[in-house]
C-alpha positions in Angstrom: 21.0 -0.6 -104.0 22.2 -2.1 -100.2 21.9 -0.1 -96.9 25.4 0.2 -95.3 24.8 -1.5 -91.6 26.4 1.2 -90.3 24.2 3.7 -91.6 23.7 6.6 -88.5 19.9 7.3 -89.9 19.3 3.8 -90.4 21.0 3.0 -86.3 19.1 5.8 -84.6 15.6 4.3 -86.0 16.4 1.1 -85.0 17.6 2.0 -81.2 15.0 1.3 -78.8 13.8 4.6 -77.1 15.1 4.7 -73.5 13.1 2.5 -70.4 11.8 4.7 -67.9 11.4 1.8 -65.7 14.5 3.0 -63.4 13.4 6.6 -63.1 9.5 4.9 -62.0 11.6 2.8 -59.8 13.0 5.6 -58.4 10.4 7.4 -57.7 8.0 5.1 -56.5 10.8 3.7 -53.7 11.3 7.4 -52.6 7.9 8.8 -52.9 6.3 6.1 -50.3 7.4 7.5 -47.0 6.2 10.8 -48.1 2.9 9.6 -49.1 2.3 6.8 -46.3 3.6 9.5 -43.9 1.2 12.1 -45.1 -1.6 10.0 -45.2 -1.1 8.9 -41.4 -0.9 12.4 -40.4 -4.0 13.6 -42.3 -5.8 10.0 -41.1 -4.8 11.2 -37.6 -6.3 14.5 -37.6 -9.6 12.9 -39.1 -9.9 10.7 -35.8 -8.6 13.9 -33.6 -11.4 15.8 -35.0 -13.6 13.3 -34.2 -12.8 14.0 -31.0 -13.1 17.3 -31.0 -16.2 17.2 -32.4 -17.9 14.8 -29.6 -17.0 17.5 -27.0 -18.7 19.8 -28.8 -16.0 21.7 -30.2 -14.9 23.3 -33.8 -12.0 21.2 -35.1 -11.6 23.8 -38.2 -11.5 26.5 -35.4 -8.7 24.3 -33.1 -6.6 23.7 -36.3 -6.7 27.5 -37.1 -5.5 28.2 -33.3 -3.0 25.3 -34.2 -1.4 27.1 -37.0 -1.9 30.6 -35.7 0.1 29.6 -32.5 2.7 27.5 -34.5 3.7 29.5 -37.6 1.2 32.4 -37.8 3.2 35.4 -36.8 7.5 35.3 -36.8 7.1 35.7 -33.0 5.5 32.3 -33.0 8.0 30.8 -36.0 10.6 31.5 -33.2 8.6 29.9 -30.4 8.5 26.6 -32.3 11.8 26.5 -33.8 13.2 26.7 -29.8 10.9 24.5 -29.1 11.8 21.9 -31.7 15.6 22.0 -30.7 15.5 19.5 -27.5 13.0 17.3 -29.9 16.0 17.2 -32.8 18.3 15.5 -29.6 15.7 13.1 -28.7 14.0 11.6 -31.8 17.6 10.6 -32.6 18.0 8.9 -29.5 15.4 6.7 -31.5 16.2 6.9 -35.1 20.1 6.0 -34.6 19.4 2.5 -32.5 16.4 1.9 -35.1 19.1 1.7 -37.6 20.0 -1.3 -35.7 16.3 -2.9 -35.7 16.6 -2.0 -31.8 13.6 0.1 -30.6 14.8 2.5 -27.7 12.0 4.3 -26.0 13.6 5.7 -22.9 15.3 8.7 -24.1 13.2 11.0 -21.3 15.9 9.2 -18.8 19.0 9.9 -20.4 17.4 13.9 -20.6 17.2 14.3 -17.3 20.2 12.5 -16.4 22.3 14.8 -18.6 20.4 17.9 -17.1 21.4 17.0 -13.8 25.1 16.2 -14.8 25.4 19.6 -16.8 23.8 21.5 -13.5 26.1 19.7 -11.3 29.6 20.4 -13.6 28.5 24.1 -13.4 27.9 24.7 -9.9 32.0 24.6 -8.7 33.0 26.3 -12.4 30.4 28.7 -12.7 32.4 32.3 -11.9 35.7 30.0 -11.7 36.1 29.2 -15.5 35.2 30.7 -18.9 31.9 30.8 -20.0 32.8 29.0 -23.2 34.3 26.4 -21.3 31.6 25.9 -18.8 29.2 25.4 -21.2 31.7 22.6 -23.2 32.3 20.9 -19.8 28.9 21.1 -19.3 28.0 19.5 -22.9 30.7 16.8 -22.3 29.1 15.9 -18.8 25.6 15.7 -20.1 26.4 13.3 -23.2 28.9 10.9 -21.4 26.2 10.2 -19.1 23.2 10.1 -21.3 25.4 7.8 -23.1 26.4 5.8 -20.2 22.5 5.5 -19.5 20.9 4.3 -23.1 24.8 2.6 -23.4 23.4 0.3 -20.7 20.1 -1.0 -22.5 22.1 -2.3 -25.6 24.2 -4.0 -23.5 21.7 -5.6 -21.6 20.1 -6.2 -25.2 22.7 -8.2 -26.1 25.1 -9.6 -24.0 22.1 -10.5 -22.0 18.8 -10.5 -24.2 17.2 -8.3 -22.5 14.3 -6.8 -24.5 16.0 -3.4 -25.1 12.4 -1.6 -25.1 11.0 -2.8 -21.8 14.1 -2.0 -20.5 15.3 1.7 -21.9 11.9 2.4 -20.5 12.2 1.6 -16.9 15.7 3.2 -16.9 13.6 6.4 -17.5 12.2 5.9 -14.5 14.7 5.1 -12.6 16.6 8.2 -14.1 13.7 10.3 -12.8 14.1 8.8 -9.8 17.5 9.7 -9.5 17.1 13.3 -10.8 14.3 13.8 -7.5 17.1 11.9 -5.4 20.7 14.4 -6.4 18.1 17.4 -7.0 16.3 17.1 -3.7 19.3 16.2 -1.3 23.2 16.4 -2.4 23.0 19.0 -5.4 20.1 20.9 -4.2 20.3 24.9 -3.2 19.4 25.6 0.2 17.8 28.7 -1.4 15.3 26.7 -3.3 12.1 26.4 -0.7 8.8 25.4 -2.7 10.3 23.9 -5.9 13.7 21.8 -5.4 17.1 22.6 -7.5 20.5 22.8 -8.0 21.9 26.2 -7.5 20.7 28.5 -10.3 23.4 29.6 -13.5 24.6 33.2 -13.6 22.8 34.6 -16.8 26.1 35.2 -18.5 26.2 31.2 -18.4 23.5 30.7 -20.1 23.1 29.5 -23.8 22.1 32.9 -25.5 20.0 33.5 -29.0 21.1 33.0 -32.6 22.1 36.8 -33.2 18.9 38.0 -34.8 16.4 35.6 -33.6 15.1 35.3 -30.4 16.1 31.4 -31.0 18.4 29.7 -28.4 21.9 27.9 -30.0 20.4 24.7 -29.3 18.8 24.8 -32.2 21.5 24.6 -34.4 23.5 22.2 -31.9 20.0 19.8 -32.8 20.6 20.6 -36.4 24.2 20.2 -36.4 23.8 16.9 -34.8 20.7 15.2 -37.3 23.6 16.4 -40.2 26.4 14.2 -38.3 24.2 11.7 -37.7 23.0 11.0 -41.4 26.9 11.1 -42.5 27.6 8.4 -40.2 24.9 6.1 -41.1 25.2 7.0 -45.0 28.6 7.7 -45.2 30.8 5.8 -43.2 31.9 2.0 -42.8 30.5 2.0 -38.8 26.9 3.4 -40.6 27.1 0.8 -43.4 28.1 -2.2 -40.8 25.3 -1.2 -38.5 22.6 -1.1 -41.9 23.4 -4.9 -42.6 23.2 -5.7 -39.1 20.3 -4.0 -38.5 18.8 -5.9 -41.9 20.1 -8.9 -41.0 21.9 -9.7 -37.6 22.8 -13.7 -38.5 24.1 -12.4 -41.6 26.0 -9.7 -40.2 27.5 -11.6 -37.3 28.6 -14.8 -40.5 29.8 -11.9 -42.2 32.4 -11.1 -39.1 30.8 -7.5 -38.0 31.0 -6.7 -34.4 27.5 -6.5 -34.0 27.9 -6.1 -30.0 30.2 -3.3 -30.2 27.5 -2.0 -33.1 24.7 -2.0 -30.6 26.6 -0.5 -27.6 28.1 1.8 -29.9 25.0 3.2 -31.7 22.8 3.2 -28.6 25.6 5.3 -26.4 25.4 7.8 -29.5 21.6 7.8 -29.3 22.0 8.2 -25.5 24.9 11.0 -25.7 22.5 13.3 -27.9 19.2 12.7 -25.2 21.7 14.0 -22.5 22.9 16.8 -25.0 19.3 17.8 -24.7 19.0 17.6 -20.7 22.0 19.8 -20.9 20.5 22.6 -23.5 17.5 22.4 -21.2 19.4 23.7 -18.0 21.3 26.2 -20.0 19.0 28.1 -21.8 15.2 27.0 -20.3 15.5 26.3 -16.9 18.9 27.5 -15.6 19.4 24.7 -13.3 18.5 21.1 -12.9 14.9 20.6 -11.1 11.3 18.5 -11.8 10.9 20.4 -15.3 13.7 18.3 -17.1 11.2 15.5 -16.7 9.2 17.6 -19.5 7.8 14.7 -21.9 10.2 15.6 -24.5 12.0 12.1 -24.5 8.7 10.8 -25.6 7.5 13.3 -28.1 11.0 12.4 -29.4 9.8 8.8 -30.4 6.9 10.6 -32.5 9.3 12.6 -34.6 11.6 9.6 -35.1 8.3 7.2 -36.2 7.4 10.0 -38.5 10.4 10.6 -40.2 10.9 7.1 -40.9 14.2 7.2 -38.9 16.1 9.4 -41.0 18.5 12.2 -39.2 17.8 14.4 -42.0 13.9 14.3 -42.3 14.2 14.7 -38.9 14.4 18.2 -38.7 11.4 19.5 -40.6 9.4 16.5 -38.5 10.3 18.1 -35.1 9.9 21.7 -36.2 6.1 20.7 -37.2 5.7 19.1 -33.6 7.5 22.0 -32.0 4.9 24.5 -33.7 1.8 22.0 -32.5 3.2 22.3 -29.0 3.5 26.1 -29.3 0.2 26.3 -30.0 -1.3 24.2 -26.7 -1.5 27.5 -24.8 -3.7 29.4 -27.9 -6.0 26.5 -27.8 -6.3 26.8 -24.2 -7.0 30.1 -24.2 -9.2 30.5 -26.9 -11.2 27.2 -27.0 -11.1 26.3 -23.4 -9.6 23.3 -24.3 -6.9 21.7 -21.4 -3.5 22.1 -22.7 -3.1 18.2 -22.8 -5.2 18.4 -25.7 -2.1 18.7 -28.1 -0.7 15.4 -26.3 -4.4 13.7 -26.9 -3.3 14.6 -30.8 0.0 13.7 -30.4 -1.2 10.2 -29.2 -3.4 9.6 -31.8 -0.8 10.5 -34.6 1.8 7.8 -32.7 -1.2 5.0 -32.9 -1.7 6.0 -36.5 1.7 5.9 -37.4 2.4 2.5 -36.3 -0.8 1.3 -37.9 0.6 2.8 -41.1 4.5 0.8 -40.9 2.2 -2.4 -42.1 1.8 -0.8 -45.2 5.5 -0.2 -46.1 6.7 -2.6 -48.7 2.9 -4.2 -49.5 1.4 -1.8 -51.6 2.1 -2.5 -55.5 2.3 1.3 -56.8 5.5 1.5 -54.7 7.3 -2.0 -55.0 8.4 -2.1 -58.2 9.2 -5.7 -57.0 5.1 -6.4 -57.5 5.3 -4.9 -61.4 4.7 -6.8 -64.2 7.9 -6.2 -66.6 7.2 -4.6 -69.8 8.5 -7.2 -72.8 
């Protein structure tokens, strides 16, 4: 009796079962930021314990206060979401020139810089234009020169290799510089005595709350902006130029991309959201342009990026976790008698970590599938 080749029994018993080896693949690739993140942040609080512990003080206690004054009560949910908005702005003034292997630390200047060009587009339009309008003008102001300002330290990068991190940095300065010089003498409001500033909004000017929340629209203009950001690096041809350049700039650059235009473009992006976030800072925190734009949040902004690896999307859940540490300093304060810098000693130690960490990407075997030894 013969077997027909073409028997189905006989065919499904001799297929091989399926390879999992692409779903592994799969997984492993995507699963190492998660873990190498998560361990750095857990390795980070180990060492800020430490710390805690050698001034003689509960570290179970301060991480209690930690999450009691960051997501313990919808009161303090709220606190940390509004705080988390002008962090959304910043971290991708880091993340987008990253993209591009360029490391851009001086988002603090372009903050302040749009603050102050927001305050100053209000003063002669505020009770002269529409609100709606205002605040648009106002936007507009802010990110051209935010944009303008990190704009300047790609082009320096590369029409003139200039290192584009010493460089971003000491335009921060000199953008705090400036911000004392307009806020102090041309722009400043006779009416202003003991602390300096441009002449305040009228409340009807200001960016109100998300109806519902007692949550400024900044944070959805920070959300809004991570989503646009992560279409244009994912989605289109600029994003996907600016990914092989960033992998490969000799490549890129034999390939015919204009990897100038790239880095001017991508860093006056990164610098138009910064200013975006000087700008949300006048119209909802501050309600003009003075010292407080120079609020650290251009360099907490570097810590979210780090942390989420650079991506617009993983962004958002990054920042609202350092927004609700933030929210807490004043508990810890309070309750411990603890400085309020003490959340900036943790954020420091979580940066150092976190760099210490980036050696590990791409060496360890469980997530290369590149190390694995095929199955025959």
């Amino acid at each position: 009796m013969t077997v027909q080749a073409n028997d189905p029994a006989i065919s499904v018993v001799s297929e091989k079962p399926a390879s999992l080896r692409p779903i592994l693949e799969w997984i492993a690739r995507h699963a190492e930021p998660v873990v190498i993140g998560l361990a750095a942040i857990l390795i980070g609080l180990a060492l800020f314990s430490l710390f805690i512990l050698a001034i003689g003080k509960s570290p179970a206690m301060l991480f209690q206060l930690m999450y009691t004054g960051g997501f313990g009560s919808w009161f303090s949910v709220q606190n940390s979401l509004s705080r988390a908005a002008p962090l959304l702005l910043t971290a991708l003034c880091v993340a987008l020139p990253a993209r591009l292997g360029l490391v851009i630390i001086g988002g603090e200047g372009a903050v302040v810089l749009g603050g102050v060009a927001a305050a100053a587009i209000a003063m002669p339009l505020a009770g002269a234009a529409p609100v709606f309008l205002t605040l648009i003008l106002m936007g507009i102001a802010a990110m051209v020169v935010g944009g303008i300002w990190i704009g300047l330290a790609g082009f320096l990068r590369h029409y003139r290799g200039v290192n584009e991190t010493i460089s971003s940095l000491l335009l921060s300065y000199i953008a705090i510089a400036l911000m004392n010089q307009f806020v102090e003498g041309p722009l400043r409001d006779p009416a202003s005595l003991n602390k300096p500033s441009t002449k305040p909004l009228p409340p009807e000017y200001m960016l109100g709350n998300i109806p519902g929340m007692d949550v400024h629209w900044g944070l959805v203009i920070g959300i809004v902006a991570c989503i646009l950001s992560w279409i244009l690096i994912e989605v289109t041809s600029f994003g996907f130029a600016a990914r092989i350049a960033g992998g490969n700039v000799r490549a890129a650059q034999i390939q015919g991309l204009p990897v100038g235009k790239l880095i001017a473009g991508f860093t006056a992006i990164a610098g138009s959201f910064a200013g975006l976030a000087g700008m949300v800072e006048v119209a909802v925190v501050q309600g003009s342009a003075n010292a407080s734009l120079a609020a650290g949040y251009g360099y907490t902004g570097i810590l979210v990026a780090f942390l989420a690896r650079h991506n617009p999307l993983a962004i958002i859940p990054v920042a609202i976790l350092l927004g609700g540490i933030d929210a807490s300093g004043g508990l810890i304060q309070r309750r411990m008698g603890l400085p309020d810098a003490t959340v900036l000693v943790l954020q420091g130690t979580l940066f150092i970590v976190i760099l210490f960490c980036e050696t590990f990407y791409g060496r360890l075997k469980i997530f290369n599938p590149d190390l694995w030894k095929r199955s025959l």
